[in-house]
Structure formats: C-alpha cells, structure tokens
N, C-alpha and C positions, 0 to 999 in steps of 0.2 A: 395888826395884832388882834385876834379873836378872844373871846371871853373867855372860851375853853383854855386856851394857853396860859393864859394868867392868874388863875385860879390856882390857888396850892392845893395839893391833895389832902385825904382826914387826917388830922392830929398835927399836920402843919402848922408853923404861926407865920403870920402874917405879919405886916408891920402898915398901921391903919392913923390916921390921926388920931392923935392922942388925946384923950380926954382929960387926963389930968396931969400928965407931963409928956415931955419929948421923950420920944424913941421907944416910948412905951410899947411890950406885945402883948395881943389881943389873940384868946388863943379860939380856934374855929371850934365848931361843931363837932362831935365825932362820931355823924354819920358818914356812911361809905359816901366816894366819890361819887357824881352822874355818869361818868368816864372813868372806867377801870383802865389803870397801864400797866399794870403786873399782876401778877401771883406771887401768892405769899410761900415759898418752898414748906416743904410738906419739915416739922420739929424732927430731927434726927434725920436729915436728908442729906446728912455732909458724906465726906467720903471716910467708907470704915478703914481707911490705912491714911500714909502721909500723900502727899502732892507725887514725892520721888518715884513712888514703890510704882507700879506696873499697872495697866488698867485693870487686869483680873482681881489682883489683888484689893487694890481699892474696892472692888464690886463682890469681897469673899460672901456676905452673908445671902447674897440673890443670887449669885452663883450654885453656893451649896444647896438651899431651894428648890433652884429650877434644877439643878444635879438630881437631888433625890425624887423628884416629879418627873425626868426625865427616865434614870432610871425603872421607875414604877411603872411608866407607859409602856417602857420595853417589854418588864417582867409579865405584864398582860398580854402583851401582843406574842408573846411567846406562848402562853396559854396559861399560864399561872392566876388567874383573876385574884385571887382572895390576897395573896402575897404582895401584888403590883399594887391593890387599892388601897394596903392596909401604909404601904409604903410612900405611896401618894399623901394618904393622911398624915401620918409623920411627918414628912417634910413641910406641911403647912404649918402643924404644930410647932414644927422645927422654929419656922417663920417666926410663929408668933412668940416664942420663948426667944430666939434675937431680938425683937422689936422691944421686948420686956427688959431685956438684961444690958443690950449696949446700949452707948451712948449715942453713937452713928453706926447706919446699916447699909446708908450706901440708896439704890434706887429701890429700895427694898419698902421704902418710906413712900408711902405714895400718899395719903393722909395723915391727918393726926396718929399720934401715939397711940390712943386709946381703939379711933378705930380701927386702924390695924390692927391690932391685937383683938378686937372683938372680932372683923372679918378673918385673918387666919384660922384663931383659935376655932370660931363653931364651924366652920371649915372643914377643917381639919379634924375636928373631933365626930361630926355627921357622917364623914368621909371613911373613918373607921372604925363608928359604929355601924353602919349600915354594911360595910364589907364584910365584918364580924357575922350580920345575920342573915348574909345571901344564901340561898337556896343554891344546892343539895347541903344538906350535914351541917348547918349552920354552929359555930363554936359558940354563940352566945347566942338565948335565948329570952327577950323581955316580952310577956305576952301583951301590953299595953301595943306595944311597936308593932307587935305581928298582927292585931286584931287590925293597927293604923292604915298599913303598909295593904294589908291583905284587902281590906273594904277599898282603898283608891287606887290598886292597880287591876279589880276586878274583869 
C-alpha cells in the first residue's frame, strides 16, 4: 500500500492516536490535496428538469442558448449582419439572466455562478453593443467607442 492511497483528502478526518482519549479525531489541514481525484461540479450544474423528463428537456436553458446563437448565425449567413449579431447578443444575455434567475441550468453551468454570469453578461452586451455601431448607418452612436474602435482598426 502506497502513501498516496492512504492519505485522506482536504477537510477529511482521520482517526490518529489519541492524545487525550480514545477514538478521538484529529481534523487535517485544509489545504488542497498533492493529488487531485475530482472536480468539484460547477454550483447550479444539476439538471434544470427531473431525472424522468427527456434529455432536451433536462438541458432547456443551453438549449434555448445555443438555439438563439444558432439562429443568429443563420440570420447572418443570410446576409442580415446587424439582426443575426444583435440576436447572438441576446441569447448570451439570455444565458446570463438563466444563470441569475434559476436554481439549476443544466450544462449551461460551467463555472461559478458569478462567473458565468459575468462571462455571458459582458458577452453578450459587447456583442450588441458593437453590432449597434457597425458601419454603414450605425443606430447607435458613442463617440468614446468610435474614436476607440477607429484608432485600433486603423
């Protein structure tokens, strides 16, 4: 039997001779293991339906998602730019307003709560704002952004 084997992981107790009575535990360290043997699933990583329901459904809120990111790609590749990208942003928004509101979102969870919600959200909101101020006839105009945009795509 190896060291490694016998070792309990952080936050484990052990059961060590006792110093002041029998069977006493003695609680470890709670630094990380030397040897990792899992991942910790990402808070809100369950499934957003019951065990029963159907695989799509367990998986509604990355579904609806990649649905509306999906869509969006089309409505570009069709030649609509401003509509597919603003739609792309949306549905990331989308993302992050699931991650915010439910309990479980399914694989949709892929870190923390918080950072998901900070990667979707400025995501999604770069995504359309910047489609807002594409060139020709842009509908929204911030000249901070155009002076930004204009000097680093010179």
């Amino acid at each position: 039997m190896t060291a490694e084997a016998s070792e309990p992981t952080a936050g484990e107790q052990r059961q060590e001779p006792p110093a002041s009575g029998p069977g006493r535990f003695i609680r470890r360290s709670r630094r990380f293991p030397l040897i990792t043997r899992d991942t910790a699933r990402p808070e809100g990583g369950g499934r957003a339906a019951p065990g029963a329901a159907p695989a799509p459904a367990r998986q509604w809120p990355l579904l609806a998602v990649m649905g509306g990111v999906g869509l969006g790609l089309l409505i570009v590749a069709l030649d609509a730019f401003r509509a597919g990208t603003v739609l792309i942003g949306l549905s990331l928004l989308a993302g992050a307003f699931f991650r915010w509101a439910l309990p479980e979102v399914g694989m949709l969870a892929v870190r923390s709560r918080f950072t998901d919600m900070l990667t979707y959200g400025l995501l999604g909101a770069a995504i359309v704002l910047l489609s807002l101020m594409a060139q020709p006839d842009p509908w929204v105009s911030i000249p901070f952004l155009d002076d930004v945009v204009h000097f680093t795509v010179r």
